[in-house]
SEFIZA-3560 file (N, C-alpha, C; in Angstrom, 3 decimals):
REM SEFIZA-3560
<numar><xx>0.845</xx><yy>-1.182</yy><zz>0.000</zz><atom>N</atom></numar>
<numar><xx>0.000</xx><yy>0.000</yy><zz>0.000</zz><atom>CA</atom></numar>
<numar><xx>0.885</xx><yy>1.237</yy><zz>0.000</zz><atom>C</atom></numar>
<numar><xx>0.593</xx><yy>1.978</yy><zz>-0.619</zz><atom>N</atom></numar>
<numar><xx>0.675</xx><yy>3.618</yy><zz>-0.216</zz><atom>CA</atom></numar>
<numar><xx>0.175</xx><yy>4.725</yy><zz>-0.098</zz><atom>C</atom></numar>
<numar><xx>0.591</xx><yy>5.384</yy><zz>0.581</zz><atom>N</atom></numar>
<numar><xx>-0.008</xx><yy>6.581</yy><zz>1.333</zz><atom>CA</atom></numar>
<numar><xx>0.655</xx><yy>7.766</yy><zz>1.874</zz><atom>C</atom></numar>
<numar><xx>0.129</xx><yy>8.864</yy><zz>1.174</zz><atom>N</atom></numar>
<numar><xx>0.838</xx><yy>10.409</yy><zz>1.101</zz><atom>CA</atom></numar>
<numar><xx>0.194</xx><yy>11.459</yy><zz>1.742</zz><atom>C</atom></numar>
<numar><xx>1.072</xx><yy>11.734</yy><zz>2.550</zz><atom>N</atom></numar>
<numar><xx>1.041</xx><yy>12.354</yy><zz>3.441</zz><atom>CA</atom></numar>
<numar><xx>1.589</xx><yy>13.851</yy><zz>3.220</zz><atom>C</atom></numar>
<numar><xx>0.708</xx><yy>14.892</yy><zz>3.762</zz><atom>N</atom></numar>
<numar><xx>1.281</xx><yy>16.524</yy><zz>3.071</zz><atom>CA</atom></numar>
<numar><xx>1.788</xx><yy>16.804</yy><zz>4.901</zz><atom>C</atom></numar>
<numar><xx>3.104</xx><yy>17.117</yy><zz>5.038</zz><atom>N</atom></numar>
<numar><xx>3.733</xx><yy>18.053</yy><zz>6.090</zz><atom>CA</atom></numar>
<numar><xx>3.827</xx><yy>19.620</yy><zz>5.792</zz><atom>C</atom></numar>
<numar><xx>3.495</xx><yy>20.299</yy><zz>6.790</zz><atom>N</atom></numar>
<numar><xx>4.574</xx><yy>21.213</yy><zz>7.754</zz><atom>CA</atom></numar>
<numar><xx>5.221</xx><yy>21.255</yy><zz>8.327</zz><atom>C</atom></numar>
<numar><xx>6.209</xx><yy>22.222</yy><zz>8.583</zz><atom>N</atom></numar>
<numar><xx>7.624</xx><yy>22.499</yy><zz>9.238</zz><atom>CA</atom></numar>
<numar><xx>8.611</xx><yy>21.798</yy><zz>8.793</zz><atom>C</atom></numar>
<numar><xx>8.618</xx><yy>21.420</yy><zz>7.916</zz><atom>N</atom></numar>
<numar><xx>10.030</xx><yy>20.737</yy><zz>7.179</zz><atom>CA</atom></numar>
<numar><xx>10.826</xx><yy>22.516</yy><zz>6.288</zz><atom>C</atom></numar>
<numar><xx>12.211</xx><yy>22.130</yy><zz>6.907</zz><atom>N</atom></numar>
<numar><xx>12.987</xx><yy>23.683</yy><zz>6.144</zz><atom>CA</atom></numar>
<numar><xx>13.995</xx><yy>23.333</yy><zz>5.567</zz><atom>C</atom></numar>
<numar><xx>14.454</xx><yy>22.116</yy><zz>5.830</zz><atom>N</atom></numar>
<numar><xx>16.035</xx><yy>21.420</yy><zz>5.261</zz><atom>CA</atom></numar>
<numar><xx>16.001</xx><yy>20.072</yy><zz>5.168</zz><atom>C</atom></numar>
<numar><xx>17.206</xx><yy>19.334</yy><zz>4.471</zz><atom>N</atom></numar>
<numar><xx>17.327</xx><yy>18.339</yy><zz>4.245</zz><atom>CA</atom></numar>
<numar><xx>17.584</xx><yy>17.181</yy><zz>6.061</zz><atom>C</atom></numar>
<numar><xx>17.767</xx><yy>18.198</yy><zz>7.060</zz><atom>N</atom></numar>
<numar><xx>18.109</xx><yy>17.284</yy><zz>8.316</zz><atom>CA</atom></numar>
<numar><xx>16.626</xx><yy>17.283</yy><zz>8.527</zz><atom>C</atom></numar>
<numar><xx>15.719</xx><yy>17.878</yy><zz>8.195</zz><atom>N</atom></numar>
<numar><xx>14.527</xx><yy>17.892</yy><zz>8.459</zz><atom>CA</atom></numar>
<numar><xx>13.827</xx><yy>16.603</yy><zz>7.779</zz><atom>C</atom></numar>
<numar><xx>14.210</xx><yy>16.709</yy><zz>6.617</zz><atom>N</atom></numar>
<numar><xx>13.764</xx><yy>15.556</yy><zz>5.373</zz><atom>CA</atom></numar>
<numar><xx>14.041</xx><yy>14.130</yy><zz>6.163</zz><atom>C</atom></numar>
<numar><xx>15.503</xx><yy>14.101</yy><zz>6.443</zz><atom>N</atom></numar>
<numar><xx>15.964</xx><yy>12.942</yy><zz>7.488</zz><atom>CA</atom></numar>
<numar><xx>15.276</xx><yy>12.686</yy><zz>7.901</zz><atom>C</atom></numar>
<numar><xx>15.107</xx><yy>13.618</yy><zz>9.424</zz><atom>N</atom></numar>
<numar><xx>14.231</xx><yy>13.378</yy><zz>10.641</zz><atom>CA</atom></numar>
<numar><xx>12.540</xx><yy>12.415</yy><zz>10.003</zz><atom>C</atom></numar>
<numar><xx>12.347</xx><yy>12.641</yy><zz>9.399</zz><atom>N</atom></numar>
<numar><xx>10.997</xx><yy>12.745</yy><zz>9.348</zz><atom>CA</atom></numar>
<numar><xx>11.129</xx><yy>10.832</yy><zz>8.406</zz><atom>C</atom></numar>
<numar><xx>11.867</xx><yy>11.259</yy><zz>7.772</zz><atom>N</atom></numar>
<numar><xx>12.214</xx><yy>9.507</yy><zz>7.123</zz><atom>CA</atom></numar>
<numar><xx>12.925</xx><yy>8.442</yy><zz>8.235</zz><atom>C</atom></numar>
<numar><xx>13.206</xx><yy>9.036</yy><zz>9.593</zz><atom>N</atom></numar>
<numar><xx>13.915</xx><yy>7.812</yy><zz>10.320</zz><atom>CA</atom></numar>
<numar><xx>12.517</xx><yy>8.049</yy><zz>10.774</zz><atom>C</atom></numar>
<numar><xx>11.584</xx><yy>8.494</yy><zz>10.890</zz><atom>N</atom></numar>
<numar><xx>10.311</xx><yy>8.700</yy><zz>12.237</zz><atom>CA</atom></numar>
<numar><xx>9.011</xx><yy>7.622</yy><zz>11.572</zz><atom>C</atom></numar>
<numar><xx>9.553</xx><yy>7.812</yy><zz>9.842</zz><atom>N</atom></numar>
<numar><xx>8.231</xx><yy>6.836</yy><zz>9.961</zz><atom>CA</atom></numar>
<numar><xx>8.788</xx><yy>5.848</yy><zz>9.314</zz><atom>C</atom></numar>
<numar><xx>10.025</xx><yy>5.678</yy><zz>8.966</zz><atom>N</atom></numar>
<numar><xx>11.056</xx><yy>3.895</yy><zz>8.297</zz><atom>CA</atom></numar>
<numar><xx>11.140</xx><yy>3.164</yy><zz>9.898</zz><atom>C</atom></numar>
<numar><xx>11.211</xx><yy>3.999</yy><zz>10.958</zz><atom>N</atom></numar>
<numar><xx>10.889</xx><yy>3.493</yy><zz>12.505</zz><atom>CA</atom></numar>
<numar><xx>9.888</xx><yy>2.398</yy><zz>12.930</zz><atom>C</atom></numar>
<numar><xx>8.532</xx><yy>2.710</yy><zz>11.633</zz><atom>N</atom></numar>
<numar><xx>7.589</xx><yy>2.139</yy><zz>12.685</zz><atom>CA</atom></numar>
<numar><xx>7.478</xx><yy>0.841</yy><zz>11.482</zz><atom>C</atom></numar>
<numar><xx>7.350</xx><yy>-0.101</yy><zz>12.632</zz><atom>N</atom></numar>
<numar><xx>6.870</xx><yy>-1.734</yy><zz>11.847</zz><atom>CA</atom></numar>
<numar><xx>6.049</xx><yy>-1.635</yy><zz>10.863</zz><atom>C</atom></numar>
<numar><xx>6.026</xx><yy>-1.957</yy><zz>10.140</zz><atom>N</atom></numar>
<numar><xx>5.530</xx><yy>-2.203</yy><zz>8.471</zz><atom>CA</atom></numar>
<numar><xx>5.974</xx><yy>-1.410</yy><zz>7.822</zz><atom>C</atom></numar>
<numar><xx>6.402</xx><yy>-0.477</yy><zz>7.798</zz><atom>N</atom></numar>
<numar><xx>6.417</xx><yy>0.979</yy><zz>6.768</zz><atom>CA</atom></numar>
<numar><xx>7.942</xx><yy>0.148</yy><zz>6.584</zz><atom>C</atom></numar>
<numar><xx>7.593</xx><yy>-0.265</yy><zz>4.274</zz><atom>N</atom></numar>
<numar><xx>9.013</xx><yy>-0.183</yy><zz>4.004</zz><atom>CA</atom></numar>
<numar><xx>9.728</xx><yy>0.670</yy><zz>3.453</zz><atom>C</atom></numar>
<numar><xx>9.345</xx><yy>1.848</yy><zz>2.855</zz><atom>N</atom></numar>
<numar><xx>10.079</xx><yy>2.728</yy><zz>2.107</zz><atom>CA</atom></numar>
<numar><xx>9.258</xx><yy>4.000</yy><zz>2.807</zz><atom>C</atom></numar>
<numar><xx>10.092</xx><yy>4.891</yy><zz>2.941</zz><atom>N</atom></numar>
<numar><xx>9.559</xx><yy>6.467</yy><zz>3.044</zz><atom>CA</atom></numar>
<numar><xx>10.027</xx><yy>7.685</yy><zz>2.207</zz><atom>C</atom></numar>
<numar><xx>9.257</xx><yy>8.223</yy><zz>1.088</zz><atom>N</atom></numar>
<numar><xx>10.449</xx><yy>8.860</yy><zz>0.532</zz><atom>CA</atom></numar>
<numar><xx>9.517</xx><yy>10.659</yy><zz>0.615</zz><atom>C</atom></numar>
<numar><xx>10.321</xx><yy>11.357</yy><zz>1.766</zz><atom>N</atom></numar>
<numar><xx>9.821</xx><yy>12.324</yy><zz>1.942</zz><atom>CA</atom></numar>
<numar><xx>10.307</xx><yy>13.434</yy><zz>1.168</zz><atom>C</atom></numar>
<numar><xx>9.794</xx><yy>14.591</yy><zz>0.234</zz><atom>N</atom></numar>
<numar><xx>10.058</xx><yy>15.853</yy><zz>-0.203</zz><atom>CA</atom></numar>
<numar><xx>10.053</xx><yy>16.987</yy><zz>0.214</zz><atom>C</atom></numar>
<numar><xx>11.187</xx><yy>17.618</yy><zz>0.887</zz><atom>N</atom></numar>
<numar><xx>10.746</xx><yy>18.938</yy><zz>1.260</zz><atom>CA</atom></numar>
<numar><xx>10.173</xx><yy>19.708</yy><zz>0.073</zz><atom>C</atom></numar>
<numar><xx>10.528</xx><yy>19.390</yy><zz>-0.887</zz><atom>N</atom></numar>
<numar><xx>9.999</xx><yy>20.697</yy><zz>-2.181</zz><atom>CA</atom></numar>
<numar><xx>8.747</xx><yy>20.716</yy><zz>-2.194</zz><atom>C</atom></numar>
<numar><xx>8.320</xx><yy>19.350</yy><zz>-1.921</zz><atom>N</atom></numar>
<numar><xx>6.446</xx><yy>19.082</yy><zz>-2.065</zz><atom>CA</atom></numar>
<numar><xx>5.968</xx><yy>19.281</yy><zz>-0.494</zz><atom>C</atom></numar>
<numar><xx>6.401</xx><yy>19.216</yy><zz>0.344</zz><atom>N</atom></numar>
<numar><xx>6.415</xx><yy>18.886</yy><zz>1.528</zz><atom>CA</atom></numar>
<numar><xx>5.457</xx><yy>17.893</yy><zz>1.834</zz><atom>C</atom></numar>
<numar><xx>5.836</xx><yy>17.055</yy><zz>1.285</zz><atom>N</atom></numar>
<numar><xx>5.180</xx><yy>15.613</yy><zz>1.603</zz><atom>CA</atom></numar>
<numar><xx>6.145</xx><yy>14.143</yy><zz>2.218</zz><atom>C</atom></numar>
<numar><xx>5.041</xx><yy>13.279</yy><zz>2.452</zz><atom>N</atom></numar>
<numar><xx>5.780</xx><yy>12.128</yy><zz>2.297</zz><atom>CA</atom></numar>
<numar><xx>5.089</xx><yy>10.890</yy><zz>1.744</zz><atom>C</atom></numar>
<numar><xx>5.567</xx><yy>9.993</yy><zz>0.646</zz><atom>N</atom></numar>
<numar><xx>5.021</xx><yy>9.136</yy><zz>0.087</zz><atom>CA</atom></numar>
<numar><xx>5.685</xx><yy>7.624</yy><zz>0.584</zz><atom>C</atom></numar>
<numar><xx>4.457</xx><yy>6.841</yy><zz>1.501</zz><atom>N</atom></numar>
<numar><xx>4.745</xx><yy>5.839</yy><zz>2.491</zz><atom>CA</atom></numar>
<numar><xx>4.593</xx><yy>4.666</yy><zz>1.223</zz><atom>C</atom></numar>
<numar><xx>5.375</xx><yy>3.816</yy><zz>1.738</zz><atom>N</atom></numar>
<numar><xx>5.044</xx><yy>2.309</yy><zz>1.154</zz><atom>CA</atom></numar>
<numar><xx>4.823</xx><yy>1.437</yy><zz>2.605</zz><atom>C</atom></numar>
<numar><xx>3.974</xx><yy>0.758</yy><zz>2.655</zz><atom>N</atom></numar>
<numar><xx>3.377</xx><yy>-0.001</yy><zz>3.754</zz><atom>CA</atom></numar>
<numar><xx>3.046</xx><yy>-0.846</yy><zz>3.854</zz><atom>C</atom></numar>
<numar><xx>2.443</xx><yy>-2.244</yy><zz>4.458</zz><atom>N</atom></numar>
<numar><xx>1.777</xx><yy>-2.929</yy><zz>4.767</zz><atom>CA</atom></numar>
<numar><xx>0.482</xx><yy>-2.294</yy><zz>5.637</zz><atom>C</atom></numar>
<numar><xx>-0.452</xx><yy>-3.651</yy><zz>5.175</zz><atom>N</atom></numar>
<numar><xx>-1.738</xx><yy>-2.672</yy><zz>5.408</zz><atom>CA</atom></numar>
<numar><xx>-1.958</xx><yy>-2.846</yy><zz>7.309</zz><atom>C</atom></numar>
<numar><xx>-1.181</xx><yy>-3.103</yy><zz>7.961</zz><atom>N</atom></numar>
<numar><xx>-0.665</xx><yy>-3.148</yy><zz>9.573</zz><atom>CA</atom></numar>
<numar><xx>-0.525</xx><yy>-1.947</yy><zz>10.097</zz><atom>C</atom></numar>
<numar><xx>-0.624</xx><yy>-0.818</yy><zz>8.940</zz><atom>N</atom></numar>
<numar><xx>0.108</xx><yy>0.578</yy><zz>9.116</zz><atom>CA</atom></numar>
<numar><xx>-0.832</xx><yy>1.365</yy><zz>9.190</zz><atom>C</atom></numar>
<numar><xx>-1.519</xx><yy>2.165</yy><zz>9.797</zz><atom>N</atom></numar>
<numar><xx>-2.637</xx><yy>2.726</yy><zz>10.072</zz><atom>CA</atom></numar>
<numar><xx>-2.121</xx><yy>4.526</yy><zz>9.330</zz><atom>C</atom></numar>
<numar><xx>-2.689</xx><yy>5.580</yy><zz>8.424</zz><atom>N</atom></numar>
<numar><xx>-2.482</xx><yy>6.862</yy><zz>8.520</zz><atom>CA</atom></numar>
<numar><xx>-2.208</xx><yy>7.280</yy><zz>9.667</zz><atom>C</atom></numar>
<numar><xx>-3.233</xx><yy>7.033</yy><zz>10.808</zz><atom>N</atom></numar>
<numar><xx>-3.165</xx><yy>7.759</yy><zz>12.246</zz><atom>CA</atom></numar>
<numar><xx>-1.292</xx><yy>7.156</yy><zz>13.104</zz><atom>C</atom></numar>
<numar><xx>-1.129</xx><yy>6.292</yy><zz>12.629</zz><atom>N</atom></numar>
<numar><xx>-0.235</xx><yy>5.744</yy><zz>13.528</zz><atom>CA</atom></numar>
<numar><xx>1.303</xx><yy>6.269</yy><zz>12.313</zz><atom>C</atom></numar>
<numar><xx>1.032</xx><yy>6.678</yy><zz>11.530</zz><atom>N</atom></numar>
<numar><xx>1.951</xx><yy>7.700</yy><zz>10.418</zz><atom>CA</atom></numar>
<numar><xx>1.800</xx><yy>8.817</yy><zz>10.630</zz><atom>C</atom></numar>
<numar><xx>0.890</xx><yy>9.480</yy><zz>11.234</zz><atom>N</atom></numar>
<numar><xx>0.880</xx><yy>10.934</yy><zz>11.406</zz><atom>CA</atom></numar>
<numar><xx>1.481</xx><yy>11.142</yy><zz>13.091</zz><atom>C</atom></numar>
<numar><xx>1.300</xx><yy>10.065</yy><zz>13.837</zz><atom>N</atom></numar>
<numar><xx>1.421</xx><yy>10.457</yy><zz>14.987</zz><atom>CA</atom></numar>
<numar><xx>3.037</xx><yy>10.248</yy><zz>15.252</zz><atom>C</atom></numar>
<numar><xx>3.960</xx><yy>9.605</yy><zz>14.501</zz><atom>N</atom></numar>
<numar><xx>5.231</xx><yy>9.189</yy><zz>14.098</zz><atom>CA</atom></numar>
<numar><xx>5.589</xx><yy>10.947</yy><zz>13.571</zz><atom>C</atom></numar>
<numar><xx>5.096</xx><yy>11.784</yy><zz>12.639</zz><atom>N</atom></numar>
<numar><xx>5.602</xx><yy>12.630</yy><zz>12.255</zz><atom>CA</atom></numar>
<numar><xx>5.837</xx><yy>13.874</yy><zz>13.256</zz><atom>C</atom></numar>
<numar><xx>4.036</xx><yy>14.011</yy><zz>13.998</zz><atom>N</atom></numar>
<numar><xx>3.958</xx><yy>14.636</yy><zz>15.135</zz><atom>CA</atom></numar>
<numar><xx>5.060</xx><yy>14.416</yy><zz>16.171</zz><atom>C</atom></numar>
<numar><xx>5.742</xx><yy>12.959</yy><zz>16.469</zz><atom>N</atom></numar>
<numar><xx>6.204</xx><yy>13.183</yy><zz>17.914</zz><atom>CA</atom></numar>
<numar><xx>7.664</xx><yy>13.759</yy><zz>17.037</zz><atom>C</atom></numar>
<numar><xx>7.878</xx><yy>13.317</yy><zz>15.571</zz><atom>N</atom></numar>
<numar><xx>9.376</xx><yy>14.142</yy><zz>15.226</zz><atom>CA</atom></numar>
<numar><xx>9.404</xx><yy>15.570</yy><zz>15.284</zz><atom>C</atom></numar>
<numar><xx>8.199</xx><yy>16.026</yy><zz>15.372</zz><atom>N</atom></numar>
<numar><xx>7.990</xx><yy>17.827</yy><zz>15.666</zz><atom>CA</atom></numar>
<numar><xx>7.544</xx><yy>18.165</yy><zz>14.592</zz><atom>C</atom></numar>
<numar><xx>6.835</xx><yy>17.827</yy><zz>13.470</zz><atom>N</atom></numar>
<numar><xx>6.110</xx><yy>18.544</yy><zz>12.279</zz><atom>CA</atom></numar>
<numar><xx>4.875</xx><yy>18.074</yy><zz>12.121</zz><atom>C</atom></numar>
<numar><xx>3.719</xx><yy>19.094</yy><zz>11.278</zz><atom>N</atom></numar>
<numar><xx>2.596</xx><yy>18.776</yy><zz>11.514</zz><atom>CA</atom></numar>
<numar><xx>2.164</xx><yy>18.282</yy><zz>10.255</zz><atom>C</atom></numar>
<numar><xx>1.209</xx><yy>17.456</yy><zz>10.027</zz><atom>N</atom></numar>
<numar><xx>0.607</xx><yy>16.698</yy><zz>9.077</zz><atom>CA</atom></numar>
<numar><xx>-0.882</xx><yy>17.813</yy><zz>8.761</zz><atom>C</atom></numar>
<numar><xx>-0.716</xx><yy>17.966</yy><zz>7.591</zz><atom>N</atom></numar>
<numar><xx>-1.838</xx><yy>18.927</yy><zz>7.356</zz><atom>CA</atom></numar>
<numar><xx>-2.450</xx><yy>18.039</yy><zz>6.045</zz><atom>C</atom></numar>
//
């Protein structure tokens, strides 16, 4: 499965990081490939992986899911 996700507060590439170890972190999620230019992130998943439990991964890295 996948699933894209639009952020705020991303300003740099350590930001881009952060936000790809926060949700490659959580069990099932195998690929994360986040864009600051888009400010998104496009998840590859197993369906074990809930949106809510991807947004709340981004939240505790400090950016908001809009």
């Amino acid at each position: 499965m996948k699933t894209t996700l639009k952020i705020s507060g991303m300003s740099c590439e350590h930001c881009v990081k952060h936000v790809t170890g926060a949700l490659e972190g959580i069990n099932g999620v195998v690929s994360a490939k986040v864009s600051l230019e888009h400010n998104s992130a496009e998840v590859e998943h197993t369906d074990r992986v809930s949106p809510e439990a991807m947004k709340a991964a981004i939240v505790e890295a400090g950016y908001e899911v809009i």
